[in-house]
C-alpha positions in Angstrom: -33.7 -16.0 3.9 -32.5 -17.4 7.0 -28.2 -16.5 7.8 -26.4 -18.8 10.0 -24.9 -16.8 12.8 -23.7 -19.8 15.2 -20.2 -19.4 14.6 -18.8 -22.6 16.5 -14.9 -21.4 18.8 -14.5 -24.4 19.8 -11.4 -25.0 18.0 -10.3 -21.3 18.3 -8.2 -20.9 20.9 -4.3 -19.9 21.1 -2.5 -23.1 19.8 -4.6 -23.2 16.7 -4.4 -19.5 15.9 -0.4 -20.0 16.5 -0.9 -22.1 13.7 -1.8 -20.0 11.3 0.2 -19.2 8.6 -0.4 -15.0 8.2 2.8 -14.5 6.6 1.1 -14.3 3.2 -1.2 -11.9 4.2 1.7 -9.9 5.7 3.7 -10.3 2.6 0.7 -8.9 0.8 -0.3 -5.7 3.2 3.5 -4.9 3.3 3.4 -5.0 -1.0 0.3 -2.5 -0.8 2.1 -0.5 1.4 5.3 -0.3 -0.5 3.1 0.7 -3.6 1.4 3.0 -2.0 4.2 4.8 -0.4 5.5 5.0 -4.3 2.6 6.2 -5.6 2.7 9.2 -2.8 6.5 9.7 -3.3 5.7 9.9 -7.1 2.9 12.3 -6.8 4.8 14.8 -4.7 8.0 14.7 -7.8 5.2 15.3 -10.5 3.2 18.4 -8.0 6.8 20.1 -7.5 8.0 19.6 -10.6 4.5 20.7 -12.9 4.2 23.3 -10.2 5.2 26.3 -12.9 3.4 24.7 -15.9 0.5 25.4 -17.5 -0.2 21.5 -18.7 -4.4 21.6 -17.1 -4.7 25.7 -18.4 -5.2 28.7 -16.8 -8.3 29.5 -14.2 -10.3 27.8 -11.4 -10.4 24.4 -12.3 -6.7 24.4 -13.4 -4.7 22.9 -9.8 -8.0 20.3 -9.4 -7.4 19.3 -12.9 -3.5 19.4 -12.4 -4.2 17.3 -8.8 -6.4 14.7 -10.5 -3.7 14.3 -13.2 -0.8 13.7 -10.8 -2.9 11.2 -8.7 -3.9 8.9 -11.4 -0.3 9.2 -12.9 0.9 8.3 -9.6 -1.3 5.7 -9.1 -0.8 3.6 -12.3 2.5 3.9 -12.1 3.2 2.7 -8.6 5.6 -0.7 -8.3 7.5 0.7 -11.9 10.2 2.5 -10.3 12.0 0.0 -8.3 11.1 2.5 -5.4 8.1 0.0 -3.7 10.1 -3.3 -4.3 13.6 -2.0 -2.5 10.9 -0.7 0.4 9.1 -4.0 0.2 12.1 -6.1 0.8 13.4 -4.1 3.5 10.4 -4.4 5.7 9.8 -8.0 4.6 13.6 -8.3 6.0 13.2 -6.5 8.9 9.2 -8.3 9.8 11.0 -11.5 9.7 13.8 -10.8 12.3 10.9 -9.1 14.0 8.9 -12.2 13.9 11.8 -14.8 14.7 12.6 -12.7 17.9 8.8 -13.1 18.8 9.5 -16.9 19.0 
């Protein structure tokens, strides 16, 4: 199997990159950010407040189980609480004043 590794930079150079529309892919890194910082900030409400609780059991494998619990909780419910898109459209607000005072 022969792979093509001539990669031709002809037209790279700093006008076409300029070009380049990234503000999707911006858009979309700053939306997994947002989720992700929701998904933390959910995790640490459930760890404090099922702190005292016996919901996993009693013993060893109880806080793992607990842990593994609040993570996937947090997880699939990141981007439900309004949290993510009130962080999302602040940074996307404050990337584009960034980005017009660039130009």
């Amino acid at each position: 199997m022969d792979i093509n590794t001539n990669i031709s930079l002809q037209n790279l150079n700093s006008e076409n990159l300029k070009k380049v529309d990234t503000s999707k892919l911006e858009d979309k890194a700053i939306r997994a950010v947002s989720n992700d910082f929701e998904a933390f900030f959910t995790q640490q409400l459930l760890d404090i407040s099922l702190k005292e609780t016996n919901i996993a059991g009693e013993g060893v494998g109880a806080d793992i189980f607990k842990g593994m619990y609040t993570d996937a909780i947090s997880r699939n419910s990141a981007g439900s609480f309004g949290i993510s898109d009130m962080l999302y459209e602040f940074l996307s607000r404050e990337n584009k004043k960034g980005s017009n005072n660039d130009k």
